[in-house]
C-alpha positions in Angstrom: 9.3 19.6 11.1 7.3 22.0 8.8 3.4 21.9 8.8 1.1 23.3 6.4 -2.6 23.4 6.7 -5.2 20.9 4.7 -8.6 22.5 3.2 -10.3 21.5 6.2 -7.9 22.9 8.8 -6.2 20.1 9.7 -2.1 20.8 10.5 0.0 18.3 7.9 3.8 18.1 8.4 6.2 17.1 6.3 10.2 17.0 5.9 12.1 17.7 3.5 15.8 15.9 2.9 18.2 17.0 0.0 18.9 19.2 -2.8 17.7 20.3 -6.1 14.5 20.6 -7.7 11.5 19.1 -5.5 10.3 15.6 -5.9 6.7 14.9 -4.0 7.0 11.8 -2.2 3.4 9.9 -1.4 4.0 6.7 1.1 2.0 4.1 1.2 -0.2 2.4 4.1 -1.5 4.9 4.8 1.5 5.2 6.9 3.5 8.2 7.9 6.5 8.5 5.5 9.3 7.5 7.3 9.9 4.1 6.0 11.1 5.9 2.5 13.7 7.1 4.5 16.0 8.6 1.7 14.8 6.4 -0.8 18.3 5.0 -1.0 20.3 8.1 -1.7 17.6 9.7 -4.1 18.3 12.8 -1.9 21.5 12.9 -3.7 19.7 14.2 -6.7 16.6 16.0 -5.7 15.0 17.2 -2.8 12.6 15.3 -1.5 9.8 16.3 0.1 8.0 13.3 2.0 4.4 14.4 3.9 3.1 12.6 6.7 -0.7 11.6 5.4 -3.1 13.1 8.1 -3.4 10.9 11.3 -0.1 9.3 11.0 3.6 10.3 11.6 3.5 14.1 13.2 0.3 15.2 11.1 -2.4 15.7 13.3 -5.5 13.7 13.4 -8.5 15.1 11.5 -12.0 15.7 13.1 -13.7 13.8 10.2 -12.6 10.5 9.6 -14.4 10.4 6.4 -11.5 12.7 5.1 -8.8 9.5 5.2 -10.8 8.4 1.5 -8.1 8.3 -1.1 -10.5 10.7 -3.1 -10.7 13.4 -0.3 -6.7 13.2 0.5 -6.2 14.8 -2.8 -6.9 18.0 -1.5 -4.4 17.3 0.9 -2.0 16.9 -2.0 -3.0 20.0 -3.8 -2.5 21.9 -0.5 1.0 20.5 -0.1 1.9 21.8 -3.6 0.4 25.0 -3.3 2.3 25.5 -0.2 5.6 25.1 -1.6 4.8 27.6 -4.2 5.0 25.1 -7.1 2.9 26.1 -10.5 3.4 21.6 -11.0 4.8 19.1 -9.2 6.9 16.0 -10.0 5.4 13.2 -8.2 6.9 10.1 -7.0 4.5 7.3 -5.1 4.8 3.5 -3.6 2.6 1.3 -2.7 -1.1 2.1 -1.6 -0.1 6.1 -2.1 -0.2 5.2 -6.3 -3.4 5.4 -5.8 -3.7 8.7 -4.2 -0.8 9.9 -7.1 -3.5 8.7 -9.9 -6.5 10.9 -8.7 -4.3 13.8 -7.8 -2.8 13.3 -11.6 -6.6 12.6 -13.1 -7.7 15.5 -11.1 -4.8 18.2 -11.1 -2.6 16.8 -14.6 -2.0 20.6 -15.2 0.1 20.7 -11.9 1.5 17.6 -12.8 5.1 16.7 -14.3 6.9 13.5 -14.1 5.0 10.8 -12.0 6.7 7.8 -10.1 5.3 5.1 -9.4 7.1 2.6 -7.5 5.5 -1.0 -6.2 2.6 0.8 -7.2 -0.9 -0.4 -5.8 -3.8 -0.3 -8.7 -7.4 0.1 -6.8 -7.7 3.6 -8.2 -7.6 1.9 -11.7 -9.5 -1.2 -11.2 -6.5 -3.1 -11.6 -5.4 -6.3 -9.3 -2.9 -9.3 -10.3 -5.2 -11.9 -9.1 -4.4 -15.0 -6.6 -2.9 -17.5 -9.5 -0.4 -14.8 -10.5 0.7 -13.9 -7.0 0.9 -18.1 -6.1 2.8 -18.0 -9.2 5.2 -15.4 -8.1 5.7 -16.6 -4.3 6.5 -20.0 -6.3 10.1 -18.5 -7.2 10.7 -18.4 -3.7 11.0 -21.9 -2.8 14.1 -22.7 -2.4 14.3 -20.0 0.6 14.7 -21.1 3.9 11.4 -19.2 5.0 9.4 -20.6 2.2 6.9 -23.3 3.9 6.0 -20.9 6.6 5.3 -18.5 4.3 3.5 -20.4 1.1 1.4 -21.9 4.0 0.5 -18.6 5.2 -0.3 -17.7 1.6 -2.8 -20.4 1.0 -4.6 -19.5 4.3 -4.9 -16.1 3.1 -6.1 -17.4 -0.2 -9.1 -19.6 1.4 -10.1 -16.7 3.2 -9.2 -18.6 6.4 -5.6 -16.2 7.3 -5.8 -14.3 10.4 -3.5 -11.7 12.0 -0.5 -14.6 12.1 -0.4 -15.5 8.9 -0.8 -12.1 7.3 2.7 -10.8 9.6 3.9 -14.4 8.3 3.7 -13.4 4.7 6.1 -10.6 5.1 9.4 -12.1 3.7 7.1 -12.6 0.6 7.8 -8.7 0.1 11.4 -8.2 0.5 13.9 -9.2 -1.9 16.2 -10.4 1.0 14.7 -11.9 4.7 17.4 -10.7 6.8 17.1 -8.6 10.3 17.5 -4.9 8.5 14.9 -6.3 5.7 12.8 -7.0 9.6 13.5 -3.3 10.5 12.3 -2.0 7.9 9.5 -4.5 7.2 7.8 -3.3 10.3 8.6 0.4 10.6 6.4 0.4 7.3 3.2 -0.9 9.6 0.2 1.6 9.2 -0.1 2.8 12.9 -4.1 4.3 12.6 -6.7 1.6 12.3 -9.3 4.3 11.2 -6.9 5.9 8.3 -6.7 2.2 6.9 -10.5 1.6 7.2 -11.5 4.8 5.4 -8.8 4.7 2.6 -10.9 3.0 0.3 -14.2 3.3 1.2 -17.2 3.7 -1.1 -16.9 6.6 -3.1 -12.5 6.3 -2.9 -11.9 5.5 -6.5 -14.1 5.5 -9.5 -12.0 3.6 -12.1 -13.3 4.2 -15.4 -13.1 7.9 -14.9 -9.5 7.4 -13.6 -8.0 5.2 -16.5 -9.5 7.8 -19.0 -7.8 10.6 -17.1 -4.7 9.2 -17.3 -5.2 8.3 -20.7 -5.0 12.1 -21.5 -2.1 12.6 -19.2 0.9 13.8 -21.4 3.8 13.7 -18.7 6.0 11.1 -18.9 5.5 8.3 -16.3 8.1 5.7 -14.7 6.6 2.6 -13.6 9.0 0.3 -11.5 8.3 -3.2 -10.1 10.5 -5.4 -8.1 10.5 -8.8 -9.8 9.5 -10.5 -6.5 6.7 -8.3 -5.3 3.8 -10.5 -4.1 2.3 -7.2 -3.3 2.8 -5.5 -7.0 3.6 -7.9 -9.0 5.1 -7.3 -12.8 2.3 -8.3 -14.7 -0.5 -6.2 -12.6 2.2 -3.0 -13.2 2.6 -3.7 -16.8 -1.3 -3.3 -17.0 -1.0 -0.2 -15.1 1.7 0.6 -17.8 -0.5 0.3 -20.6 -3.3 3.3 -19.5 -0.5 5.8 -20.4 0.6 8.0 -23.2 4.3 8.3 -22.2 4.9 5.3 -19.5 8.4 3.3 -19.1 8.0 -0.2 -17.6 10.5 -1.5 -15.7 11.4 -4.6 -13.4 14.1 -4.4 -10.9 16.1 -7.7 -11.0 15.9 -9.4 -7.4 13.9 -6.5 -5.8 10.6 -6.8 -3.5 7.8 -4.4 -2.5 10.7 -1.7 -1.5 13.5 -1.9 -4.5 15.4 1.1 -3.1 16.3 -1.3 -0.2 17.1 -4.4 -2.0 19.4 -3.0 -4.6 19.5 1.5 -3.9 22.3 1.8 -6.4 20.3 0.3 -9.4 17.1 1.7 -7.5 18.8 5.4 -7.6 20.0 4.9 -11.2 16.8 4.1 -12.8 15.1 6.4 -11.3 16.9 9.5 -11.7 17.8 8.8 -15.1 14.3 9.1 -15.8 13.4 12.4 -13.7 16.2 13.9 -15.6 15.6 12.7 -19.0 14.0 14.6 -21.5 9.8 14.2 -22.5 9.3 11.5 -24.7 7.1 11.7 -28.0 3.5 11.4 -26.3 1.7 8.4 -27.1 5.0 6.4 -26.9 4.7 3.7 -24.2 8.8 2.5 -23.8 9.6 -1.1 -22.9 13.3 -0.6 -23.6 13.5 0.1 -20.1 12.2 -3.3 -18.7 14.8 -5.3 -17.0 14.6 -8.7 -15.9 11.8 -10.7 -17.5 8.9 -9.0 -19.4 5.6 -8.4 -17.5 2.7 -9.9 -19.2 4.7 -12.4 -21.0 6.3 -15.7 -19.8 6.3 -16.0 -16.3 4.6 -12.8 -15.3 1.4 -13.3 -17.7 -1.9 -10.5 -17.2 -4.7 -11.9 -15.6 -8.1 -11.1 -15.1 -9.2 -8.2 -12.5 -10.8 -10.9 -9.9 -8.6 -12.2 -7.3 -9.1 -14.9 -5.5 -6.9 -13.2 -2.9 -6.8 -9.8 -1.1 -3.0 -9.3 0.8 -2.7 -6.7 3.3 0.8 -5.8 2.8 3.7 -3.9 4.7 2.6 -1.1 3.2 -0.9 -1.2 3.9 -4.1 -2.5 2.6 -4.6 0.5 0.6 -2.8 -0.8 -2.5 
C-alpha cells in the first residue's frame, strides 16, 4: 500500500484502484476507507484514490491526538494531493468526510475541481435535518419486517435515553435493503479508533459561517447525492446543503440508504460519472433537473430548522 507523509510527520497510506484521471475519495467515520470498496464499479471510470484518515486502516497513529479535528485533517488532504503531483483535485466525499471535503474546498478551492458529495454529513456548514424530519423519514419504513425494533430504538435515541443497543439497532434504518451483505457491509463501515471519533469535531473543528461563505465563492461544479431513505442524510438536510452553491446538482437516488452505490451501483455509477464527465455549468446555476425521486424540501422531505431534537451516530461515524 503506498504511504505518503502528513505535515506533522505522520506516514498516511492509501490505495489506489482503476483507471483514468484521479478522483480523491474521503470516507467517512472517521474510518479507514475500505467500506467504499470500489464504489460500485466507479473504478471503471476513474481512478480512485481512497486514503486511510490517520489512526485508522494502515495509516499510522499520530502522536497528537488533537490532529484527528476535521480542521487540522485538511492538511492531511493537501498533503495527499500534493503528493500525487496534482495542480487540483476532483474530490468525491460520504458521510462524516463531507465535512473534511468542505474545509479542504473553503480552504484550498484553487486546487479544487469537481466535488462529490455523497450521503454527505453537514456539521462543517451548520446544517442538521432535525429529529421530526428523520422520524418522518424512518416512518416510510413501516411496513419492513425490522421496523418496531428499529423505530423503538429511534425514539430511545430521541429521548436521550439510547445506549450502545439501540444505536447498533438503528442500523437497517441506513441501508436501502436489511439483508446479510447490507450486515457486511453495515459493520465493516464501524470507526475502529475511539480517539479519532472523539477529536473529529471538537471545539475549533468547523466554523460555519466562514465555511458557507467559502463555498459560496466556490465556482466548480458540485454533485450532491442523497439516498431517499437515509436517516443519516436525509433529502431535505442535503437540499440545504445544495443551496450554499454556485454550480450544485441535487439529486435523490430512488430506494437508496446512507451507501447508494450498494443499494443500486448501476444507477449509483451512472449518475455519478455522468457528472464528473460533464462539462462546467454556467456559475451561479444551481440544477434540480437532476433530482430523482421526490423533491427535497418539498412534500415529504420538507427543510427544518438547524436544532435537532436528535443526534444519530451512524455507520459511518458520528462525524457527519
Amino acid at each position: 500500500m503506498p504511504t505518503f507523509t502528513a505535515p506533522d510527520g505522520t506516514l498516511l497510506a492509501y490505495r489506489t484502484i482503476g483507471d483514468g484521471d484521479p478522483l480523491l475519495c474521503l470516507p467517512g467515520g472517521p474510518t479507514d476507507s475500505r467500506y467504499l470498496g470500489d464504489l460500485g464499479g466507479l473504478a471503471r471510470h476513474r481512478r480512485l484514490v481512497l486514503p486511510d484518515p490517520r489512526g485508522t486502516g494502515r495509516s499510522a497513529v499520530p502522536e497528537d491526538t488533537a490532529s484527528y479535528r476535521c480542521d487540522r485533517l485538511v492538511d492531511d488532504v493537501e498533503a495527499l494531493r500534493a503528493h500525487l503531483g496534482l495542480a487540483r483535485t476532483d474530490l468525491l466525499a460520504h458521510s462524516g468526510g463531507a465535512n473534511l471535503a468542505a474545509r479542504y474546498v473553503a480552504r484550498y478551492p484553487e486546487r479544487t475541481g469537481r466535488l462529490a458529495l455523497i450521503g454527505p454529513g453537514a456539521r462543517a456548514v451548520g446544517i442538521d435535518a432535525g429529529g421530526a424530519a428523520r422520524r418522518e423519514l424512518a416512518l416510510l419504513r413501516k411496513d419492513e419486517p425490522w421496523f418496531p425494533e428499529a423505530f423503538a430504538a429511534l425514539e430511545a435515541v430521541s429521548r436521550g435515553a439510547g445506549g450502545p443497543a439501540e444505536r447498533a439497532a438503528l442500523a437497517p434504518f441506513f441501508c436501502g435493503r436489511w439483508d446479510a451483505a447490507a450486515r457486511e457491509h453495515h459493520e465493516s463501515g464501524q470507526p475502529r479508533n475511539p480517539d479519532a471519533v472523539a477529536h473529529f469535531a471538537a471545539d475549533g473543528a468547523f466554523d460555519p459561517e466562514a465555511t458557507r461563505e467559502a463555498l459560496g465563492a466556490f465556482e466548480g461544479p458540485v454533485l450532491l447525492l442523497a439516498g431517499e431513505f437515509d436517516l443519516n442524510s436525509p433529502p431535505g438536510m442535503v437540499a440545504g446543503f445544495a443551496e450554499l452553491f454556485p454550480d450544485a446538482t441535487l439529486v435523490v437516488q430512488p430506494g437508496a440508504g446512507h451507501y447508494p452505490w450498494i443499494d443500486d451501483p448501476a444507477r449509483f455509477v451512472a449518475t455519478v460519472a455522468e457528472f464528473l464527465d460533464a462539462p462546467a455549468a454556467v456559475p451561479g446555476h444551481t440544477d434540480r433537473s437532476g433530482t430523482e425521486g421526490n423533491q427535497p424540501g418539498t412534500g415529504r422531505f420538507p427543510l427544518l430548522p438547524e436544532e435537532s431534537a436528535i443526534r444519530v451516530d451512524t455507520p459511518s461515524g458520528p462525524a457527519s
